[in-house]
ROMIBA-395251 format. One record per residue: residue number from 1; x, y, z of N, C-alpha, C in turn. Coordinates in nm, 4 decimals. Each point is the difference from the previous one (the first is absolute). Last residue first. Layout:
<atom i="NUM" n_x="X" n_y="Y" n_z="Z" ca_x="X" ca_y="Y" ca_z="Z" c_x="X" c_y="Y" c_z="Z"/>
...
This chain:
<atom i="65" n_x="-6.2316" n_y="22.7221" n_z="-0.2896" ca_x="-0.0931" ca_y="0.0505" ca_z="-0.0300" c_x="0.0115" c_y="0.1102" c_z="-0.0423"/>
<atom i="64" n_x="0.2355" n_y="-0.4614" n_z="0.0754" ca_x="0.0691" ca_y="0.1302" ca_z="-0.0615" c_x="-0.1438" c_y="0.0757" c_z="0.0039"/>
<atom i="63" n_x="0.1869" n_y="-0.4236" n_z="0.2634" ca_x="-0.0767" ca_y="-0.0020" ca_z="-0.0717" c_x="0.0113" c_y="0.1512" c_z="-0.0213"/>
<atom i="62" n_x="0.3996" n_y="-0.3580" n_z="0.1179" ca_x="-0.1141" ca_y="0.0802" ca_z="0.0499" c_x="-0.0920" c_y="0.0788" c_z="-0.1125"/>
<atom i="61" n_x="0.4122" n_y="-0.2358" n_z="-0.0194" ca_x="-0.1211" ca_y="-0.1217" ca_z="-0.0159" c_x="-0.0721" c_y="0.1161" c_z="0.0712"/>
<atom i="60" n_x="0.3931" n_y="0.1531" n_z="-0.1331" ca_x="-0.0144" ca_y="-0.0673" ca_z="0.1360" c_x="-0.1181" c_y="-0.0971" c_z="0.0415"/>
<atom i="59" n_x="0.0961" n_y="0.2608" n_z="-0.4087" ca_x="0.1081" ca_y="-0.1000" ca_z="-0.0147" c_x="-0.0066" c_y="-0.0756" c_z="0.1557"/>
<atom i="58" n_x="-0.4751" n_y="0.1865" n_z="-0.1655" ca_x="0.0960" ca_y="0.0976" ca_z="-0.0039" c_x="0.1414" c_y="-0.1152" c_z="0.0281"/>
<atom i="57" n_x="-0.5388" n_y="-0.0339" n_z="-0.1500" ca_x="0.1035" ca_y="-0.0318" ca_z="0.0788" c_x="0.1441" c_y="0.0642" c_z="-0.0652"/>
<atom i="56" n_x="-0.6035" n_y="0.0264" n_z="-0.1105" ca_x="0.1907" ca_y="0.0157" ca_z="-0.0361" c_x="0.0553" c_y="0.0385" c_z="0.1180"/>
<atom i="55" n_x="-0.5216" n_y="-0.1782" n_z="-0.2189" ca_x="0.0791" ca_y="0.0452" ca_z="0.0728" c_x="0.1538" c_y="-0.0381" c_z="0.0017"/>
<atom i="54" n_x="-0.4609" n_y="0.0696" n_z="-0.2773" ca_x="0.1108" ca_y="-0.0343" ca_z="-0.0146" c_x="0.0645" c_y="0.0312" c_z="0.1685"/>
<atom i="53" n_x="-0.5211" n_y="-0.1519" n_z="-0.1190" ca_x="0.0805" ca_y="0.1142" ca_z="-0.0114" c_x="0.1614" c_y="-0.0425" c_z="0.0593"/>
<atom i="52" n_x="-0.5286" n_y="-0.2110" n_z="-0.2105" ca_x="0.1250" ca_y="-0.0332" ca_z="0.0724" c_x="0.1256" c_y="0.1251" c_z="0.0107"/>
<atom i="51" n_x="-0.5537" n_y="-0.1526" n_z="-0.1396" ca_x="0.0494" ca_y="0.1411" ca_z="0.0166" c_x="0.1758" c_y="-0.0937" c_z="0.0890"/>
<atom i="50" n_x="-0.3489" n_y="-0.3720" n_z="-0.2372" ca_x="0.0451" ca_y="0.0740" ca_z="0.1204" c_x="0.0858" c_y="0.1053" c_z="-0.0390"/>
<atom i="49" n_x="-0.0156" n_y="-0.3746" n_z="-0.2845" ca_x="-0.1103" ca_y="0.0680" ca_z="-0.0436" c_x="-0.0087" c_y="0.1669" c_z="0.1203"/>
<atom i="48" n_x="0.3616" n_y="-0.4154" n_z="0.0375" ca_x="-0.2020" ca_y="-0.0518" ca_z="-0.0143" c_x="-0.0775" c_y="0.1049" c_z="-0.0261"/>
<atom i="47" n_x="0.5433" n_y="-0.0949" n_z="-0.0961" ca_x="-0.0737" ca_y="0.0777" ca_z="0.0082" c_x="-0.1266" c_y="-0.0394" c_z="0.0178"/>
<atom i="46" n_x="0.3973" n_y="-0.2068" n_z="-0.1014" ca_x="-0.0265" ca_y="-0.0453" ca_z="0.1222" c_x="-0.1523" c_y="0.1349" c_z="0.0493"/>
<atom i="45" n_x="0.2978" n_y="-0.0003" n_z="-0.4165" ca_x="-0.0564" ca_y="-0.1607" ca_z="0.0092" c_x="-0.0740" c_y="-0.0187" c_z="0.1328"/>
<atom i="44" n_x="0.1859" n_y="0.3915" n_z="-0.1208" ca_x="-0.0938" ca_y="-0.0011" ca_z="-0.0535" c_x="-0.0679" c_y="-0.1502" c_z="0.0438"/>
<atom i="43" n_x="0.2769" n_y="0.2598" n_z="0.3337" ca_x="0.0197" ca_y="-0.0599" ca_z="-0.0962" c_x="-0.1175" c_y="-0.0617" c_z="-0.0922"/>
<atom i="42" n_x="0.0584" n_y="0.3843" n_z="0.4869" ca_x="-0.0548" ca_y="-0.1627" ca_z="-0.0559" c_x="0.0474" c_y="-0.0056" c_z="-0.1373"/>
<atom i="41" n_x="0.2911" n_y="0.2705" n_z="0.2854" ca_x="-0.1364" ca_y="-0.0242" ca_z="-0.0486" c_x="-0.0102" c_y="-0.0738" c_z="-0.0436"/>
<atom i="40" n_x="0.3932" n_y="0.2923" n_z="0.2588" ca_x="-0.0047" ca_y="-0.1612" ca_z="0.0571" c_x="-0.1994" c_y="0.0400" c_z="-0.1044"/>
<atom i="39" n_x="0.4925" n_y="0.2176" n_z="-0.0508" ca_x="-0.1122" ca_y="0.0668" ca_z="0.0080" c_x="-0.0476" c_y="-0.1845" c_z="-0.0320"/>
<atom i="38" n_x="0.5044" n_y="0.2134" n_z="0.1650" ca_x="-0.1052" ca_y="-0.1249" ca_z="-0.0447" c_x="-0.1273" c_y="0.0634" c_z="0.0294"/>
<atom i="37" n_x="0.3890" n_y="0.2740" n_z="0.0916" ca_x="0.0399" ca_y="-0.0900" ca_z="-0.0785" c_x="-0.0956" c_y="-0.0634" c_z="-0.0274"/>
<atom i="36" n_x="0.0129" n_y="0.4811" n_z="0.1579" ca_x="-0.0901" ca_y="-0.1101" ca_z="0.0142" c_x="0.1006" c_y="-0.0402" c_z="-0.1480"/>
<atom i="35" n_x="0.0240" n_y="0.4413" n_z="0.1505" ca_x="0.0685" ca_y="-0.0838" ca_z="0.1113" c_x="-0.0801" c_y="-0.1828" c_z="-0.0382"/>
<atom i="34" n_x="-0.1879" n_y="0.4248" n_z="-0.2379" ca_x="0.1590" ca_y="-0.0557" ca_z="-0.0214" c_x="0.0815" c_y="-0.0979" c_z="0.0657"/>
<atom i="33" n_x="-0.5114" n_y="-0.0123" n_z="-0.1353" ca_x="0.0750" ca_y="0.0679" ca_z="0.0775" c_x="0.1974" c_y="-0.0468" c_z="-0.0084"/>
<atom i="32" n_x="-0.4097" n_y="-0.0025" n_z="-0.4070" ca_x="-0.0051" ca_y="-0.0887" ca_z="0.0847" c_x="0.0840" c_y="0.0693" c_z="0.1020"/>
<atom i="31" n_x="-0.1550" n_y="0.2231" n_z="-0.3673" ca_x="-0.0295" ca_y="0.0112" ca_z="0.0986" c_x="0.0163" c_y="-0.1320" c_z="0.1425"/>
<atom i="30" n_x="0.1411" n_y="0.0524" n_z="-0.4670" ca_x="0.0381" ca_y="0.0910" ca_z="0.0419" c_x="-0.0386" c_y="0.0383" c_z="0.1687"/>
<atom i="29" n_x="0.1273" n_y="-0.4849" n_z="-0.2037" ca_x="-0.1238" ca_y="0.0880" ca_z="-0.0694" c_x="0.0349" c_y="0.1940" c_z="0.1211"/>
<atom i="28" n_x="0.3998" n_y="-0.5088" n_z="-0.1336" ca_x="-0.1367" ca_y="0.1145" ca_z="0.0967" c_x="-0.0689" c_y="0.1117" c_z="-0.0846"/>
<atom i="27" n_x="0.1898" n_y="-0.4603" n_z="-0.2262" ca_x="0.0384" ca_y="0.1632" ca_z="-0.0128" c_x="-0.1008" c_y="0.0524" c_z="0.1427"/>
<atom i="26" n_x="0.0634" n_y="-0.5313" n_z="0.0429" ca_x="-0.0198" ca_y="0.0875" ca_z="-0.1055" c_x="0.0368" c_y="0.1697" c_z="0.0282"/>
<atom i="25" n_x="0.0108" n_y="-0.6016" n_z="0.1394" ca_x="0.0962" ca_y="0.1344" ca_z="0.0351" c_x="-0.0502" c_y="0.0869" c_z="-0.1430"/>
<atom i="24" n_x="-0.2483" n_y="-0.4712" n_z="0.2670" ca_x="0.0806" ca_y="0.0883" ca_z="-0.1377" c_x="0.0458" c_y="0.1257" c_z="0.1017"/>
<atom i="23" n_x="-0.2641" n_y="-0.4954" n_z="0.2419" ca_x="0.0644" ca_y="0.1159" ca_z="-0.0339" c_x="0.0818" c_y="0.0480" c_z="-0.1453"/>
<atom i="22" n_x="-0.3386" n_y="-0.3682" n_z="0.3481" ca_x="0.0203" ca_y="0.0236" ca_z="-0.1582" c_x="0.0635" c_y="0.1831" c_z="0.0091"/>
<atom i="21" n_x="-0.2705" n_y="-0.2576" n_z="0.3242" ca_x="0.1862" ca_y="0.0175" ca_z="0.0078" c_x="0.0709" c_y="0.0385" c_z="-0.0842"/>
<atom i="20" n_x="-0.4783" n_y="-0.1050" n_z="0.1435" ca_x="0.0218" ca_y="-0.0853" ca_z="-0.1064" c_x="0.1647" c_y="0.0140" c_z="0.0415"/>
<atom i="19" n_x="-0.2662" n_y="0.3137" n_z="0.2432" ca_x="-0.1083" ca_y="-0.1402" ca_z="-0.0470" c_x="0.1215" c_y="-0.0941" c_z="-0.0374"/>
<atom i="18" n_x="0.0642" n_y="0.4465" n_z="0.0493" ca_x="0.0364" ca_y="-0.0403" ca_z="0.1186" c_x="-0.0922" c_y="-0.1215" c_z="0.0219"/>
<atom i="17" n_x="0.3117" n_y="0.2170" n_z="-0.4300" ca_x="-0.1411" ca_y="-0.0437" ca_z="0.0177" c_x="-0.0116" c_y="-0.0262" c_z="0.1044"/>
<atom i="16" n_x="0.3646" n_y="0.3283" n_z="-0.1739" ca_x="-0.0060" ca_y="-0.1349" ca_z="0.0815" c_x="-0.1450" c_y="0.0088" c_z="0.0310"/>
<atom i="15" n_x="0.3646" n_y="0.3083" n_z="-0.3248" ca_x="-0.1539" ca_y="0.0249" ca_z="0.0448" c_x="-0.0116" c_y="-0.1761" c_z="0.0384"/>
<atom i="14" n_x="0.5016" n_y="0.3568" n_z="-0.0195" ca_x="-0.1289" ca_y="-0.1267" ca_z="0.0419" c_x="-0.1078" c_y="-0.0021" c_z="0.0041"/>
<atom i="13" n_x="0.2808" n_y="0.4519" n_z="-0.2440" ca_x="-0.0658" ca_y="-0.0994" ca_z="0.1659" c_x="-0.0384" c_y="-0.1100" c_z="-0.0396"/>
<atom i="12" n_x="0.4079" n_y="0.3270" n_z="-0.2771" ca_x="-0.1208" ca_y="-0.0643" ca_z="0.0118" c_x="-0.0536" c_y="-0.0275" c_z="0.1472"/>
<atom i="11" n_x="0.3374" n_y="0.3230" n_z="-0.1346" ca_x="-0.0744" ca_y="0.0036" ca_z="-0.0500" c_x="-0.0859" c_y="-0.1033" c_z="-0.0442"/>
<atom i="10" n_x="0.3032" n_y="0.1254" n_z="0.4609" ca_x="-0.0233" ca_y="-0.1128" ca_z="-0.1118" c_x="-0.1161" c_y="0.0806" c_z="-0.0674"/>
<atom i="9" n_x="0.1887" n_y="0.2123" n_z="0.3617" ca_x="0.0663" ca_y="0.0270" ca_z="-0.1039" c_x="0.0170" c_y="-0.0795" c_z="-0.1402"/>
<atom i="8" n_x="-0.3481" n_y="0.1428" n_z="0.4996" ca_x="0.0937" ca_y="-0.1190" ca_z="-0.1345" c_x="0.0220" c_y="0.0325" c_z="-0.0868"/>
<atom i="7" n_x="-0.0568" n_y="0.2976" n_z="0.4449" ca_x="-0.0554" ca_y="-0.0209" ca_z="-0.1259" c_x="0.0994" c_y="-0.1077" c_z="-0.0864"/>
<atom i="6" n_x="-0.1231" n_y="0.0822" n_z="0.5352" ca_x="0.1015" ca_y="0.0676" ca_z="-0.0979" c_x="-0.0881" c_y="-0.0319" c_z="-0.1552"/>
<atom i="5" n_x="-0.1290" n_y="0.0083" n_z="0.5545" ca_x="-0.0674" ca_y="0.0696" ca_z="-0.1159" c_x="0.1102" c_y="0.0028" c_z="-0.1231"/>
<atom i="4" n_x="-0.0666" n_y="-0.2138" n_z="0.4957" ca_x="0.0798" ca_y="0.0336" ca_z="-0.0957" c_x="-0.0533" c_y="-0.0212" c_z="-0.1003"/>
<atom i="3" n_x="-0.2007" n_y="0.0589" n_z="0.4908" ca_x="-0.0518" ca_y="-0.0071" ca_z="-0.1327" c_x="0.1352" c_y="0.0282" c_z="-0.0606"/>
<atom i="2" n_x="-0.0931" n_y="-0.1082" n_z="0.5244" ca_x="0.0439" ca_y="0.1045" ca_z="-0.0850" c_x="-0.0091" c_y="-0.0794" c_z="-0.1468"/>
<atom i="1" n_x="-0.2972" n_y="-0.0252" n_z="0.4763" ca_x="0.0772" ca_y="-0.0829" ca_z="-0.0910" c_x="0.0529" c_y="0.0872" c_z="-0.1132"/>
């Protein structure tokens, strides 16, 4: 499966709660990946305390590792 690797030229990402739906648009952090539009984490309100780690989708809905 071939991987398009470009880089967003948006200086913000989507952060989308995959609980609640609840989404913002903020400054990417340096290390988030370039090819990644939406970084999918839990939201404070929806947080139970649990280790939750960000994951990021890229403009094809595929997942960015």
């Amino acid at each position: 499966m071939a991987v398009n690797r470009y880089k967003s030229l948006d200086p913000l990402i989507e952060l989308r709660c995959p609980d609640c739906g609840e989404t913002m648009r903020t400054a990417r952090l340096d290390d988030d990946p370039p090819e990644a539009t939406v970084c999918e984490i839990i939201c404070p309100d929806c947080d139970d305390g649990d280790f939750h780690a960000a994951r990021f989708i890229d403009r094809y809905g595929n997942e960015v590792r």
